[in-house]
Legacy VTK file of the C-alpha trace (Angstrom):
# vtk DataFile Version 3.0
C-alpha trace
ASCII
DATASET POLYDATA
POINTS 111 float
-90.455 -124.620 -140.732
-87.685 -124.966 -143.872
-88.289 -121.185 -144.183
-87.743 -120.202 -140.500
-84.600 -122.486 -140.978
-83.337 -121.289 -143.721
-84.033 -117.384 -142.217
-81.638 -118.488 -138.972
-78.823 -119.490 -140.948
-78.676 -116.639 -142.774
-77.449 -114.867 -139.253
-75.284 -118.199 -138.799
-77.808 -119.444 -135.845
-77.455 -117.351 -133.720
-81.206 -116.294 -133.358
-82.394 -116.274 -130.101
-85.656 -118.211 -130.882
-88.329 -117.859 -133.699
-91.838 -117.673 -133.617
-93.555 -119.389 -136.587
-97.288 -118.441 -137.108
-100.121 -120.021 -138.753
-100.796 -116.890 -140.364
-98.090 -116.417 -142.699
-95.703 -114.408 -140.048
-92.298 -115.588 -138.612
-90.674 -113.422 -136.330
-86.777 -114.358 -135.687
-85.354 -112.647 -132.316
-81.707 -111.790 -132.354
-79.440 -109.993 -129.610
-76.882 -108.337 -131.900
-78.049 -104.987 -133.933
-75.696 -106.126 -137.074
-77.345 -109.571 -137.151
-80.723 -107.887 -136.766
-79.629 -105.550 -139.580
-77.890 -108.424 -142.081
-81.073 -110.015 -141.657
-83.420 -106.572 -142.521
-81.214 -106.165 -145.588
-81.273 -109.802 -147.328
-85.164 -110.253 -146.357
-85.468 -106.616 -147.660
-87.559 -105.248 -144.424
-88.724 -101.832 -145.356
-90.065 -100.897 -142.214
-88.712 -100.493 -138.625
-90.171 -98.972 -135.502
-88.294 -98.987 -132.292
-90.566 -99.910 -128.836
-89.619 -98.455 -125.721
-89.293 -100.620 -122.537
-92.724 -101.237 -120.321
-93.300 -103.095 -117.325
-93.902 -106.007 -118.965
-90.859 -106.029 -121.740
-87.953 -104.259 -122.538
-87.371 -101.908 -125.203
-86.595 -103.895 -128.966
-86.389 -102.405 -132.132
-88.446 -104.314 -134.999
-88.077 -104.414 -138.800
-90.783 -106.041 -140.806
-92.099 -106.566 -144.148
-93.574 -108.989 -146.616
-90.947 -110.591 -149.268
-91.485 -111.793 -152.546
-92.551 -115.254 -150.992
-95.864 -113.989 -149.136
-94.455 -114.801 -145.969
-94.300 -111.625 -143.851
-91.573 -111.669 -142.040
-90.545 -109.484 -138.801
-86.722 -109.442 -137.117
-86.569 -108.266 -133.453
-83.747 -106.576 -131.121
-83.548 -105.424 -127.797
-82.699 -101.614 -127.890
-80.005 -101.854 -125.002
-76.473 -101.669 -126.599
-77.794 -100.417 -130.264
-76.420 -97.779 -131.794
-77.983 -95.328 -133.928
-79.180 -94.741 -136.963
-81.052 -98.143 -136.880
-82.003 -98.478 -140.760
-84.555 -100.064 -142.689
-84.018 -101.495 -146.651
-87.074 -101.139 -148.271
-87.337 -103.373 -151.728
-86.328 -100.494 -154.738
-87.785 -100.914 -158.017
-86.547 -103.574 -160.167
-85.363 -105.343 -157.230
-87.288 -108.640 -157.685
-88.201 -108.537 -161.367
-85.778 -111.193 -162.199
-87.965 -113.263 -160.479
-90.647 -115.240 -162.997
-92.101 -117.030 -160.260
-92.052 -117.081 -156.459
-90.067 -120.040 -155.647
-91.257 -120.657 -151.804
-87.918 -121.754 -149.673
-85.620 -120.446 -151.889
-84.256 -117.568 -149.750
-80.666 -118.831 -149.323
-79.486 -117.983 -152.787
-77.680 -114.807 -153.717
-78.050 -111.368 -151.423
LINES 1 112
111 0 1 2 3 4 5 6 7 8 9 10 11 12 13 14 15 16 17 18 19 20 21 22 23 24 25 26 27 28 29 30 31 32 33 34 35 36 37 38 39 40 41 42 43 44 45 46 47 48 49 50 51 52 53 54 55 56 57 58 59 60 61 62 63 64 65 66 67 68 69 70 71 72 73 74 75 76 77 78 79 80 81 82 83 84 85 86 87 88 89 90 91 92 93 94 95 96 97 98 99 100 101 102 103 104 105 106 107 108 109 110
C-alpha cells in the first residue's frame, strides 16, 4: 500500500483509483494523457498498447512494465481526448546500475 501511495503522488493525487494486487501488480487509473505519461516516464513503462472501446468499457490506453523493485506496475487512460503519438520509455542501458540494491518503497527520490 506505501508503494501504490507513493506511485499517486507522483501525479500529485490525482489518480482516479488504484488497484493493488496480491500478485505483485498495481494498476493506477488516471484521466489526463500527461499524468498518464509523467507517470510512464518516472516508473520507466516500456510498453504501451492502446484498447479500443467495447460494450462493456471504453477505449484506454495502457503502459506497463516491471521496475527495478519487482513490482509490475501498469498506468491506465481513457483514449477520448488523447492526442497522438502516445509514447512509451522503455529502461535504456545503464539506467539503473547505480542501484546496488533494490530498495523496495523508495520510488519518490530523483526522476
Amino acid at each position: 500500500m506505501t508503494v501504490a501511495a507513493d506511485v499517486v503522488a507522483m501525479v500529485n493525487d490525482r489518480a482516479t483509483y488504484v488497484a493493488v494486487s496480491d500478485t505483485g501488480s498495481i494498476a493506477v487509473h488516471v484521466e489526463c494523457q500527461a499524468d498518464a505519461e509523467h507517470l510512464a516516464r518516472l516508473l520507466r513503462l516500456g510498453h504501451v498498447d492502446d484498447f479500443a472501446a467495447r460494450e462493456e468499457h471504453g477505449g484506454f490506453s495502457s503502459w506497463s512494465g516491471r521496475s527495478w523493485t519487482g513490482v509490475r506496475f501498469t498506468v491506465l487512460c481513457p483514449l477520448s481526448g488523447q492526442v497522438r503519438p502516445v509514447r512509451a520509455f522503455p529502461v535504456r542501458p545503464g539506467d539503473l546500475d547505480h542501484l546496488d540494491v533494490p530498495v523496495p518503497y523508495a520510488l519518490t527520490g530523483g526522476a
